[in-house]
PDB file of N, CA, C and O in Angstrom:
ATOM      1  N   UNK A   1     102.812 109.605 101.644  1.00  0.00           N
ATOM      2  CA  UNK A   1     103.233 108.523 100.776  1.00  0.00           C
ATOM      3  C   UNK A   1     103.741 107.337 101.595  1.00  0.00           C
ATOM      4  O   UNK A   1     103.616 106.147 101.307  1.00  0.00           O
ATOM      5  N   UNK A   2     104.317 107.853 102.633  1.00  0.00           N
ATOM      6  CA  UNK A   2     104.909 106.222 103.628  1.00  0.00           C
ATOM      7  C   UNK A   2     103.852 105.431 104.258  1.00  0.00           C
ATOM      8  O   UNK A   2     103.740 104.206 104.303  1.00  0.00           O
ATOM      9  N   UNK A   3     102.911 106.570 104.853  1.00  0.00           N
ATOM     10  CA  UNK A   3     101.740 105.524 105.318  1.00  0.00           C
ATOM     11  C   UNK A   3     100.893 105.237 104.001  1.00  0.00           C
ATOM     12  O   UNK A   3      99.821 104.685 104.247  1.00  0.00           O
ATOM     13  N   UNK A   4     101.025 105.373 103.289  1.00  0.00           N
ATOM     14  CA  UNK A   4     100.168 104.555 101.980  1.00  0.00           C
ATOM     15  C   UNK A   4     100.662 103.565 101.232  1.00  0.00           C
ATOM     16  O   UNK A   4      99.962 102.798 100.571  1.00  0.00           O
ATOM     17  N   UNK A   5     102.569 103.520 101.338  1.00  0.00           N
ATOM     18  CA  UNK A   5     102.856 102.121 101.322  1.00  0.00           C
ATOM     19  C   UNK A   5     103.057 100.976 102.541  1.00  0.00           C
ATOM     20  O   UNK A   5     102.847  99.766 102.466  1.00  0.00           O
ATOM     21  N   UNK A   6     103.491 101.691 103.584  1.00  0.00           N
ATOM     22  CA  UNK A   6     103.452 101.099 104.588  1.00  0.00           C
ATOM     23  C   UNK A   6     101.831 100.195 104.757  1.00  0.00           C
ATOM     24  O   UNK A   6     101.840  98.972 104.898  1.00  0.00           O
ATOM     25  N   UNK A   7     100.917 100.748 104.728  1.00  0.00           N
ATOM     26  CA  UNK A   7      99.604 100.139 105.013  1.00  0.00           C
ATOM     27  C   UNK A   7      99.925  99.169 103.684  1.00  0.00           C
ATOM     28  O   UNK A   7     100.722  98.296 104.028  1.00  0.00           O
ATOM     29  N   UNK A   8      99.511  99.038 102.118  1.00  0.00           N
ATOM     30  CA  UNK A   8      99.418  98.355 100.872  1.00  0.00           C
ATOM     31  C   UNK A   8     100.165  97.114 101.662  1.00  0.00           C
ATOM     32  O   UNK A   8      99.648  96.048 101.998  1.00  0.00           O
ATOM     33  N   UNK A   9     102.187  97.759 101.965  1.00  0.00           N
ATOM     34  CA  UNK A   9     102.664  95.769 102.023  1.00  0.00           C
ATOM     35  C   UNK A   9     102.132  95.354 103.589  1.00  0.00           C
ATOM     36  O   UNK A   9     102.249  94.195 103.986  1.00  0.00           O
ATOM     37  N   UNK A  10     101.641  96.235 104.283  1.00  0.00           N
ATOM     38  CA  UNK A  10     100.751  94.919 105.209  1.00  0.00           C
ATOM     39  C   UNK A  10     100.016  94.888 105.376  1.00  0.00           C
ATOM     40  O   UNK A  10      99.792  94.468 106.511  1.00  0.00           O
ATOM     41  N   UNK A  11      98.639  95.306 104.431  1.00  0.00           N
ATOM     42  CA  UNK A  11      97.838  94.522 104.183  1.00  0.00           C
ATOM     43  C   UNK A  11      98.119  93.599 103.054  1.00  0.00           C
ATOM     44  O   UNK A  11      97.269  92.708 103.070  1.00  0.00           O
ATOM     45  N   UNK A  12      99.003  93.440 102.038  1.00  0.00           N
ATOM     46  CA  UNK A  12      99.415  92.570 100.954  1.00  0.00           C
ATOM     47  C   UNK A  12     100.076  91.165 102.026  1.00  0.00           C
ATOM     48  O   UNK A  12      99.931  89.950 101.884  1.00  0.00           O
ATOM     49  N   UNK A  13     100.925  92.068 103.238  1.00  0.00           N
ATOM     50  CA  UNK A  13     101.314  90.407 103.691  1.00  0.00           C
ATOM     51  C   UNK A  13     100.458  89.779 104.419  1.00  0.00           C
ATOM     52  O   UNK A  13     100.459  88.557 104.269  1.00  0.00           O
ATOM     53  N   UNK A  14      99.325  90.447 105.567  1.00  0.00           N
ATOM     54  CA  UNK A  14      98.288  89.862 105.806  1.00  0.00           C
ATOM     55  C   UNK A  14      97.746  89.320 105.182  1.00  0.00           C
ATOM     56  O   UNK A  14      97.270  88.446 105.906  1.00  0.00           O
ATOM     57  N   UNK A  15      97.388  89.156 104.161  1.00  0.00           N
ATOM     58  CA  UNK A  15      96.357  88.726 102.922  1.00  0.00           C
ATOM     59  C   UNK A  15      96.755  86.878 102.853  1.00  0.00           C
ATOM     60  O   UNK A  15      96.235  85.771 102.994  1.00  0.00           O
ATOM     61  N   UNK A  16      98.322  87.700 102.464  1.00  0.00           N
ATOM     62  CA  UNK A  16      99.158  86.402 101.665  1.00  0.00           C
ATOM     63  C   UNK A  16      99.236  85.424 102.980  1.00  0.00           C
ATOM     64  O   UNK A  16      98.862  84.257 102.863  1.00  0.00           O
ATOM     65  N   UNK A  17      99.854  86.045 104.558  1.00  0.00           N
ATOM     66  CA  UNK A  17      99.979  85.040 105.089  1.00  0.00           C
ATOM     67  C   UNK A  17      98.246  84.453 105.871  1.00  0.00           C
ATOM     68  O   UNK A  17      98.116  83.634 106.782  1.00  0.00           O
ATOM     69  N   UNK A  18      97.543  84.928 105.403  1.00  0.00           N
ATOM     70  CA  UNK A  18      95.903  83.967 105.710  1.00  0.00           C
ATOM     71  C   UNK A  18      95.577  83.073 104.142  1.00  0.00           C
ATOM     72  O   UNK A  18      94.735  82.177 104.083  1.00  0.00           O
ATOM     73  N   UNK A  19      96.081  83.343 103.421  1.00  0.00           N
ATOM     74  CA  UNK A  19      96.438  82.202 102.412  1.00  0.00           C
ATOM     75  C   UNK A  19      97.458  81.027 102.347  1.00  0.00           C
ATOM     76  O   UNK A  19      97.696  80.085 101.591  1.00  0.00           O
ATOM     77  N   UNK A  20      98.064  81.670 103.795  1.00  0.00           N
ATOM     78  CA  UNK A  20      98.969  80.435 103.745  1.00  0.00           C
ATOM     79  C   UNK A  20     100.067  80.379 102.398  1.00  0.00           C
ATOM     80  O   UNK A  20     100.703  79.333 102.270  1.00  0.00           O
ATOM     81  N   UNK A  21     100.347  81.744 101.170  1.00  0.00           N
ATOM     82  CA  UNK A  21     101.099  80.992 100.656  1.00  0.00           C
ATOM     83  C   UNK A  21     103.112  81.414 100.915  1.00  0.00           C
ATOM     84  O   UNK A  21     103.488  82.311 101.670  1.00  0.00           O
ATOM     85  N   UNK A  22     103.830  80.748 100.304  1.00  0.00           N
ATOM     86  CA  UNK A  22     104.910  80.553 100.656  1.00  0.00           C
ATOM     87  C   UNK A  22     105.218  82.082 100.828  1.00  0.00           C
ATOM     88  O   UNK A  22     104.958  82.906  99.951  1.00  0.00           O
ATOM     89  N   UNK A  23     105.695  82.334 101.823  1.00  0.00           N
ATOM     90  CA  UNK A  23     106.285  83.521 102.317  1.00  0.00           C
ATOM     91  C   UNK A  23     107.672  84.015 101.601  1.00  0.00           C
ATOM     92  O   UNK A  23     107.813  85.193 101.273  1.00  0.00           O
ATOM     93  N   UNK A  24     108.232  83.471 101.480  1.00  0.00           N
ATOM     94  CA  UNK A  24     110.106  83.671 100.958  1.00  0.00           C
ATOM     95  C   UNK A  24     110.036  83.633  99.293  1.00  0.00           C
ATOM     96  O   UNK A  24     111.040  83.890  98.628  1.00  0.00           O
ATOM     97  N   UNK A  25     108.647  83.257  98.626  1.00  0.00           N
ATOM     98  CA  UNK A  25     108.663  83.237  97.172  1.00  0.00           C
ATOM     99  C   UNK A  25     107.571  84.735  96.802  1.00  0.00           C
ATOM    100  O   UNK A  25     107.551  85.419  95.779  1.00  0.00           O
ATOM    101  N   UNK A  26     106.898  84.843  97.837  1.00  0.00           N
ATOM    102  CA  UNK A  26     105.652  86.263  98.004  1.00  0.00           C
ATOM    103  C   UNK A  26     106.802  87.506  98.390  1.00  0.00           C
ATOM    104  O   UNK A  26     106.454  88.618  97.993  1.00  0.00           O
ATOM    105  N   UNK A  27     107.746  87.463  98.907  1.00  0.00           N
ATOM    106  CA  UNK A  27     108.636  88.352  99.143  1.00  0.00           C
ATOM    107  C   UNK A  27     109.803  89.008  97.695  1.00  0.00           C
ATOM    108  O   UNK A  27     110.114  90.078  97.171  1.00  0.00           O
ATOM    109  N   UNK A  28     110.145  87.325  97.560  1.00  0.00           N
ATOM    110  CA  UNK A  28     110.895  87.833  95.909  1.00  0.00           C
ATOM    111  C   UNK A  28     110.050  87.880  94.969  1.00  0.00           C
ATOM    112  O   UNK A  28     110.765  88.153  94.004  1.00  0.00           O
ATOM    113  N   UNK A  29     108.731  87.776  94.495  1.00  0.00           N
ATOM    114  CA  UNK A  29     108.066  87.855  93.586  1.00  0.00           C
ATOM    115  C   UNK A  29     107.656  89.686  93.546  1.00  0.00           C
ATOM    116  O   UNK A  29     107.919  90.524  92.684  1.00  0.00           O
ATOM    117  N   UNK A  30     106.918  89.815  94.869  1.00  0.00           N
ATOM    118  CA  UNK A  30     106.830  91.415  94.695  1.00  0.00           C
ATOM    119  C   UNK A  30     107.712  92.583  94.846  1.00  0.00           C
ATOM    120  O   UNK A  30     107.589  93.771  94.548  1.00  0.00           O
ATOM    121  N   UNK A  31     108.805  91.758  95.497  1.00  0.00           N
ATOM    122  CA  UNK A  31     110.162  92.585  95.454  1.00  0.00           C
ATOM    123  C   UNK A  31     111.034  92.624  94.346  1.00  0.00           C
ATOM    124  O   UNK A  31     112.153  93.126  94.236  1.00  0.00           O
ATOM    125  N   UNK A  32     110.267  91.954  93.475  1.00  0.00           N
ATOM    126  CA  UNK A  32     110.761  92.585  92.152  1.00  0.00           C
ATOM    127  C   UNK A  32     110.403  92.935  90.761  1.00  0.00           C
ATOM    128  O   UNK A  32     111.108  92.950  89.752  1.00  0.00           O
ATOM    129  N   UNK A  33     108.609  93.333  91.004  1.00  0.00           N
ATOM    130  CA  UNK A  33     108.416  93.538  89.988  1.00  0.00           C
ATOM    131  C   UNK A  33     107.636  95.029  90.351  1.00  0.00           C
ATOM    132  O   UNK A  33     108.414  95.514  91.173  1.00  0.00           O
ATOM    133  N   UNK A  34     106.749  95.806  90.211  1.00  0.00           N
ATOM    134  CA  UNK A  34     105.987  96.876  89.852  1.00  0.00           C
ATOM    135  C   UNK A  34     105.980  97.638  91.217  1.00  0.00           C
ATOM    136  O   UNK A  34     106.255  98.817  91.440  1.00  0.00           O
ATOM    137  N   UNK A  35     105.349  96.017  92.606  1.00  0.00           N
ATOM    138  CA  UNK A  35     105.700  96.512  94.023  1.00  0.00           C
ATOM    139  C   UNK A  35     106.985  96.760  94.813  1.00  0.00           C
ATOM    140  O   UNK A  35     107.105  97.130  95.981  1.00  0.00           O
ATOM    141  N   UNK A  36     107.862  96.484  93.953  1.00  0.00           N
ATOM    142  CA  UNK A  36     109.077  96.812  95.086  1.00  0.00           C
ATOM    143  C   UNK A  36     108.917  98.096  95.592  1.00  0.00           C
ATOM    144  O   UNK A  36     108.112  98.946  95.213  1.00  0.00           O
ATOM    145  N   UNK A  37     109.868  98.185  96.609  1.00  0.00           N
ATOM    146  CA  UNK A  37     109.576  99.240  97.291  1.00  0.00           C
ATOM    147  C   UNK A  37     110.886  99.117  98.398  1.00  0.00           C
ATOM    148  O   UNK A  37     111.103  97.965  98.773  1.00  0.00           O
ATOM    149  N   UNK A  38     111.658 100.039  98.884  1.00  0.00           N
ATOM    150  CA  UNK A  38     112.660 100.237 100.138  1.00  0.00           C
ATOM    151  C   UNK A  38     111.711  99.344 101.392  1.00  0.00           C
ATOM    152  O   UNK A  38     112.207  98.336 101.894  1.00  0.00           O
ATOM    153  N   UNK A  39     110.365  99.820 101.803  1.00  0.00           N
ATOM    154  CA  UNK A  39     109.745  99.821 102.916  1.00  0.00           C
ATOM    155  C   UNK A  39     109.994  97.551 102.762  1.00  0.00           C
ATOM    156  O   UNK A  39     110.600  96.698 103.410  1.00  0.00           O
ATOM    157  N   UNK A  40     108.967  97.570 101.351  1.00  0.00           N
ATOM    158  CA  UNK A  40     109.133  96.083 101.266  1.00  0.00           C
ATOM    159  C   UNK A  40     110.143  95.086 101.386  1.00  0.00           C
ATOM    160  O   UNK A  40     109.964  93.914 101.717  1.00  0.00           O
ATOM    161  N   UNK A  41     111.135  95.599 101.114  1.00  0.00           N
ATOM    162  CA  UNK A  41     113.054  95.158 100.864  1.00  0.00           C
ATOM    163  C   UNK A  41     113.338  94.914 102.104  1.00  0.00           C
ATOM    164  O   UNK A  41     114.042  93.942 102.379  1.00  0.00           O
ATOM    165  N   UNK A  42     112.683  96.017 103.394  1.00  0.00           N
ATOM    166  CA  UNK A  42     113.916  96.363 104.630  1.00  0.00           C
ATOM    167  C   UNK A  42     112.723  95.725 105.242  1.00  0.00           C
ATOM    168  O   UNK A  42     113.162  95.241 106.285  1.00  0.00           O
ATOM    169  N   UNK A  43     111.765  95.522 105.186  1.00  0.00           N
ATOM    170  CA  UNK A  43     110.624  95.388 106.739  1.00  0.00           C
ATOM    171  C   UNK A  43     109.704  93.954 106.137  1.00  0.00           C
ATOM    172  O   UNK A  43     109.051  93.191 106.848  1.00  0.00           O
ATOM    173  N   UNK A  44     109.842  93.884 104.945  1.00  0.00           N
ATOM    174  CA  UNK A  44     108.937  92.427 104.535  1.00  0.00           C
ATOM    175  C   UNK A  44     109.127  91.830 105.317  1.00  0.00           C
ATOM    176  O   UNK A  44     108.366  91.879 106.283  1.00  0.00           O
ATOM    177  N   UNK A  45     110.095  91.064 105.316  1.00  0.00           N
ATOM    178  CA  UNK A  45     110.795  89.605 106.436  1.00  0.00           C
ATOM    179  C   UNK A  45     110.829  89.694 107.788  1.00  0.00           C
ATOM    180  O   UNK A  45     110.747  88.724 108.541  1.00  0.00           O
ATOM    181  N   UNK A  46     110.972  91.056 108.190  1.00  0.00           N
ATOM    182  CA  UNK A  46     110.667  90.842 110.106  1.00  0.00           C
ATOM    183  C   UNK A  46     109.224  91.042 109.778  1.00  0.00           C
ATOM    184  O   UNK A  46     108.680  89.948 109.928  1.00  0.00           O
ATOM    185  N   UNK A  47     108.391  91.903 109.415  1.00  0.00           N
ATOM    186  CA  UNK A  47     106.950  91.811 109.514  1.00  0.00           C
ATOM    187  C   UNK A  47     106.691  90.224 109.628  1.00  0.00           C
ATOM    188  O   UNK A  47     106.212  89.659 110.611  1.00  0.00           O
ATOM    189  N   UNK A  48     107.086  89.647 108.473  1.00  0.00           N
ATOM    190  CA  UNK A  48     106.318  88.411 108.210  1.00  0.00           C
ATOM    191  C   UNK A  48     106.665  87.554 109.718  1.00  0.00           C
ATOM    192  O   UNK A  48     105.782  86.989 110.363  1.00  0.00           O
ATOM    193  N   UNK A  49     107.672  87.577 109.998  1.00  0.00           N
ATOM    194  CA  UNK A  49     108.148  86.969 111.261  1.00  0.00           C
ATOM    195  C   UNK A  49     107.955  87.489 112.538  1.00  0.00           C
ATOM    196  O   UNK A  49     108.450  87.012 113.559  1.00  0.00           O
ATOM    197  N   UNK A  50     106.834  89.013 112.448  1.00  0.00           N
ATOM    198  CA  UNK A  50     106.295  89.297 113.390  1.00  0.00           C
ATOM    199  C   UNK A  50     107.465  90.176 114.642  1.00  0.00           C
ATOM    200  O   UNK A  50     107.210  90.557 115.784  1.00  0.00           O
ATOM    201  N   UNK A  51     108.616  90.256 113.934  1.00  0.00           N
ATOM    202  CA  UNK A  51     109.876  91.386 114.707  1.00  0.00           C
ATOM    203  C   UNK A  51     109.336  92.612 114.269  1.00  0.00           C
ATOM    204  O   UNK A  51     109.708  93.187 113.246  1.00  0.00           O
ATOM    205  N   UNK A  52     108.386  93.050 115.106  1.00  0.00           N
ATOM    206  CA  UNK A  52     107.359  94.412 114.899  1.00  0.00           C
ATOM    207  C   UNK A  52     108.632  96.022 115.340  1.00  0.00           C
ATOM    208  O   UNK A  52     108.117  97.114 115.581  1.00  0.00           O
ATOM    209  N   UNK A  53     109.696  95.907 115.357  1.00  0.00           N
ATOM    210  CA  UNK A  53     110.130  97.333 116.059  1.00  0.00           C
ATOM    211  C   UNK A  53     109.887  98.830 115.232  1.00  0.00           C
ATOM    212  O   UNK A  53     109.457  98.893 114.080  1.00  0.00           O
ATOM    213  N   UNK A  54     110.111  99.546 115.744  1.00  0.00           N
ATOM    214  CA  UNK A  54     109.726 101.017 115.491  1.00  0.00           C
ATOM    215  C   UNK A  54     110.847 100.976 114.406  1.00  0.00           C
ATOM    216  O   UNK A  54     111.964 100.458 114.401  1.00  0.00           O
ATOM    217  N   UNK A  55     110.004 101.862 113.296  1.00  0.00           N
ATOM    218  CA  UNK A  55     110.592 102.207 112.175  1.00  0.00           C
ATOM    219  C   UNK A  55     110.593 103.685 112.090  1.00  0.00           C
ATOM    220  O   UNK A  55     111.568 104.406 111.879  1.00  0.00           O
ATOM    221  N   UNK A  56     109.476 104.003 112.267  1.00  0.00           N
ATOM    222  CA  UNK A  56     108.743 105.467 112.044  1.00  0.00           C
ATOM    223  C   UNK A  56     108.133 105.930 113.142  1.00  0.00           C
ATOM    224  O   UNK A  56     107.629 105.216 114.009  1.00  0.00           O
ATOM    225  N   UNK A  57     108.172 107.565 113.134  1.00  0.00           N
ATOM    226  CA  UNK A  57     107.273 107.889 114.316  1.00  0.00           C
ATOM    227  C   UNK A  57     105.777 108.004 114.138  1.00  0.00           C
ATOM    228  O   UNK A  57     105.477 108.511 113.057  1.00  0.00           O
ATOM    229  N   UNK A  58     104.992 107.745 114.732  1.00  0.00           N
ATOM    230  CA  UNK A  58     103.459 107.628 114.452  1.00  0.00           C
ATOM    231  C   UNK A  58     103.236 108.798 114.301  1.00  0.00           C
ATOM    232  O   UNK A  58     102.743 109.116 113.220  1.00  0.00           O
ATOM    233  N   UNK A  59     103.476 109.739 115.189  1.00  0.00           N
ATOM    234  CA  UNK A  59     103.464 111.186 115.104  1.00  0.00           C
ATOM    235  C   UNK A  59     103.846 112.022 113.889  1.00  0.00           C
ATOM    236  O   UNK A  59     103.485 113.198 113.943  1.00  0.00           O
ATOM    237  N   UNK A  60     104.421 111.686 112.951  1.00  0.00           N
ATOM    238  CA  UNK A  60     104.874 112.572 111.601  1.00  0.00           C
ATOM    239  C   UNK A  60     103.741 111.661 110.712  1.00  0.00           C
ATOM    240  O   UNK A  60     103.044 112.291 109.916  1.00  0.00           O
ATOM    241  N   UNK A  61     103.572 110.389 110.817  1.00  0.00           N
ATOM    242  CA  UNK A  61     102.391 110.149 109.635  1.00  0.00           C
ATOM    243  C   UNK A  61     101.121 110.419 110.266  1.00  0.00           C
ATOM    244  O   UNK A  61     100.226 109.744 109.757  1.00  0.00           O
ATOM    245  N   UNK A  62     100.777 111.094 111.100  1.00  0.00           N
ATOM    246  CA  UNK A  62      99.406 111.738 111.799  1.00  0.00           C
ATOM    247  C   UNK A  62      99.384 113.034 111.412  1.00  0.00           C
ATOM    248  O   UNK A  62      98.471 113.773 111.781  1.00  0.00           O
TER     249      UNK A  62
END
């Protein structure tokens, strides 16, 4: 289940940021309706800003 949301919000923020659209309104819009999610809440905003650090071990979602 983590790597199946983990993958959804980044490919959802990839998407959004090659659309160019506003980042800080794409964050509260899906963070609060059907997609919220812990993963989206805590890691949206460094993803988007590209602060990539270890969250998870690769090894338990393999």
């Amino acid at each position: 289940m983590i790597a199946g949301i983990a993958a959804a919000v980044t490919e959802a923020l990839a998407f959004s940021k090659k659309l160019k659209l506003p980042t800080n309104q794409l964050l509260e819009v899906l963070g609060g309706g059907a997609t919220a999610s812990w993963f989206m809440a805590h890691r949206g905003q460094s993803m988007l800003e590209e602060r990539l650090s270890e969250g998870f071990k690769l090894s338990l979602l393999l």
